[in-house]
C-alpha atoms as one frame of an Amber mdcrd trajectory, in Angstrom:
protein
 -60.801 137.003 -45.601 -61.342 138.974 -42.601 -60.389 136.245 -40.232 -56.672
 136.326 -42.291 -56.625 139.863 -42.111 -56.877 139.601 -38.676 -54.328 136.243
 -37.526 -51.730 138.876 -39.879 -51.852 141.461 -37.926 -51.968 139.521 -34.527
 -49.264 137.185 -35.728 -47.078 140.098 -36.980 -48.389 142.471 -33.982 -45.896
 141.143 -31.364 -43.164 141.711 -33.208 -43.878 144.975 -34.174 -44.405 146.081
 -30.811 -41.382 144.354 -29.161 -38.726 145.132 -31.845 -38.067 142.010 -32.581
 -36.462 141.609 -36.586 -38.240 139.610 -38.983 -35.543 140.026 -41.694 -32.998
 139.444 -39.627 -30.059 141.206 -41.442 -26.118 139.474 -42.289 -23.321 141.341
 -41.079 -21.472 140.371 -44.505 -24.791 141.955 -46.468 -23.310 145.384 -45.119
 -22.387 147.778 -47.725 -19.563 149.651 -47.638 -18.904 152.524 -50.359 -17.041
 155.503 -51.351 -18.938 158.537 -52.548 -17.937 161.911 -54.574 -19.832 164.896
 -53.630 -18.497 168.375 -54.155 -14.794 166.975 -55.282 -14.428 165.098 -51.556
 -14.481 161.519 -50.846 -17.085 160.091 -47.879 -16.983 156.673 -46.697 -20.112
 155.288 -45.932 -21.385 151.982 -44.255 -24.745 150.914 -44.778 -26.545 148.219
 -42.379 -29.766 147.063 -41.618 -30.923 147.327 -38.022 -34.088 146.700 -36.301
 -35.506 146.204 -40.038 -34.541 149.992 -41.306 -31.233 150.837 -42.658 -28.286
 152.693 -40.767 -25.874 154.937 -41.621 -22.326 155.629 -40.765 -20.533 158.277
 -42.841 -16.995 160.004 -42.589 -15.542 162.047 -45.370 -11.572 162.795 -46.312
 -11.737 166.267 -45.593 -11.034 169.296 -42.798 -14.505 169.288 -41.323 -16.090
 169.706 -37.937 -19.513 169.021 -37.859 -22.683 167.685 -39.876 -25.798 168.964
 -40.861 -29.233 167.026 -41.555 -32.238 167.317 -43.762 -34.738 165.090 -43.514
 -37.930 165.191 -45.428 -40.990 162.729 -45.169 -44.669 162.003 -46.334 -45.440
 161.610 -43.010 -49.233 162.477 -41.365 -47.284 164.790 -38.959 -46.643 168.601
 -41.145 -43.842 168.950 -38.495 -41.976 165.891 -39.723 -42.270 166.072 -43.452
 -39.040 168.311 -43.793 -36.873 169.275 -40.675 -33.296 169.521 -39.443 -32.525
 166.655 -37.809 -30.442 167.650 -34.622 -30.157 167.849 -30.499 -30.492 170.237
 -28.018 -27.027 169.806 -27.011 -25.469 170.041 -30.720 -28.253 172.666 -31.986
 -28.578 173.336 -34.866 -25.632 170.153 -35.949 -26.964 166.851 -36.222 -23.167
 166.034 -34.415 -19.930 168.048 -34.147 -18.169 164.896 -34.695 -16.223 163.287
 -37.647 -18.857 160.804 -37.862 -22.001 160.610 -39.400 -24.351 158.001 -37.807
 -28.163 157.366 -38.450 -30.670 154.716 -37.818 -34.164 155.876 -38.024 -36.858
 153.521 -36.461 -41.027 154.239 -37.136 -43.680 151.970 -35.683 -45.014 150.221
 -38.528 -47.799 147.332 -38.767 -49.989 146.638 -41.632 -52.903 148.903 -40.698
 -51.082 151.922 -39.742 -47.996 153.281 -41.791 -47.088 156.905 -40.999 -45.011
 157.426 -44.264 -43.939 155.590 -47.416 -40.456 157.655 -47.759 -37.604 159.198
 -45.593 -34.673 160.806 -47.210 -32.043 162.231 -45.631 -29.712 164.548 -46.882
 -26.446 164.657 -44.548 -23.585 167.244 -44.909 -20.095 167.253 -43.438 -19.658
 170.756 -42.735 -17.044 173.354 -41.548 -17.883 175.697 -38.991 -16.889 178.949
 -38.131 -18.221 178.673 -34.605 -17.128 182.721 -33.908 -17.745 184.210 -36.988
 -21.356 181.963 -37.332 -20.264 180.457 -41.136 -21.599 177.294 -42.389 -19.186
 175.557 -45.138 -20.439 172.960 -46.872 -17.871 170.278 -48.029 -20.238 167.614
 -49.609 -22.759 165.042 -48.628 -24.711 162.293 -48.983 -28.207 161.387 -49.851
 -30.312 158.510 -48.212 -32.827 156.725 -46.753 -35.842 154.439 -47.080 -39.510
 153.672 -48.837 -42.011 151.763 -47.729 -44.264 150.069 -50.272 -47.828 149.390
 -50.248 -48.426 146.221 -48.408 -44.961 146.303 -46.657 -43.922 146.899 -43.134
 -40.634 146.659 -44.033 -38.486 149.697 -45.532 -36.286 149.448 -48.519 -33.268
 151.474 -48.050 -32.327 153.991 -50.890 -28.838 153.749 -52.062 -26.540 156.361
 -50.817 -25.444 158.351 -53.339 -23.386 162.135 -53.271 -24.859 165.246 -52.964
 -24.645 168.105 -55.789 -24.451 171.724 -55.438 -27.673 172.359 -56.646 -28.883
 170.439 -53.850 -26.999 172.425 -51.268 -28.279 175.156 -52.933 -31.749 173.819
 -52.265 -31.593 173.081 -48.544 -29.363 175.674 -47.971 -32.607 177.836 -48.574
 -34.649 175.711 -46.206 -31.352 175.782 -43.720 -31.536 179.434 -43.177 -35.088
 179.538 -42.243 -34.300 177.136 -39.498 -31.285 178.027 -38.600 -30.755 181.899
 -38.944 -27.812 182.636 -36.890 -25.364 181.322 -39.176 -24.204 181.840 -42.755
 -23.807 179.662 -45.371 -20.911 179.400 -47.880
């Protein structure tokens, strides 16, 4: 038994390491769907890269930038529920009309950081002067990882509700103080 254990994780170690996809994913298996949340319509494109699934989301709507949740099981306490953003669009994820995610863990059979990663992404619109947050709707999503699985199953997206702006929007202001939220 050991001797299987270990040919598994040597035959699946290389391609772990170098990225290469095992389930190597259709371009016409792409889902494309339109969401409600918070009486606006998103668009959203689903796709499977580098084994975990990707994001692109746009909404009909006067917005100007997008917000991220993420939360996580992960060993890290840091990376179990954060704002997902950059330095150079602190605190947005992007001050774009587009929404696009693909997140990528290291993952072999004996060492799997987290078993879920859900995203909650908002389109937003800013008042950049007077420091107001609007939020205009969003979309849940993400990934679990199963016992005995390297490879993620991607959550459905699905619309955000009110109550769970109201939810973040209480983590949001922790982290990001200077603004207000509407």
């Amino acid at each position: 038994m050991e001797l299987l254990k270990f040919y598994i994780i040597f035959a699946l170690f290389p391609a772990c390491l170098f990225g290469i996809k095992l389930n190597q994913y259709k371009p016409e298996d792409r889902k494309d769907l339109t969401i409600e949340s918070f009486g606006n319509s998103f668009s959203t494109q689903m796709s499977i890269e580098q084994n975990f699934p990707a994001i692109h989301i746009t909404m009909h709507g006067d917005y100007n930038a997008w917000i991220h949740l993420v939360r996580t099981d992960a060993e890290d306490p840091k990376l179990r529920e954060f704002v997902d953003t950059c330095h150079e669009t602190y605190p947005f994820y992007t001050k774009g009309i587009a929404f696009d995610d693909a997140p990528l863990w290291h993952i072999t059979p004996t060492h799997k950081p987290l078993t879920f990663w859900i995203g909650h992404a908002y389109a937003v619109r800013v008042d950049f002067n007077g420091k107001k947050i609007l939020c205009l709707g969003g979309i849940k999503w993400g990934f679990t990882i199963k016992d005995n699985c390297i490879h993620p199953n991607a959550i459905n997206p699905n619309g955000l509700t009110n109550e769970d702006w109201l939810v973040d929007q209480k983590i949001l202001a922790k982290t990001i103080s200077e603004y207000n939220f509407s």
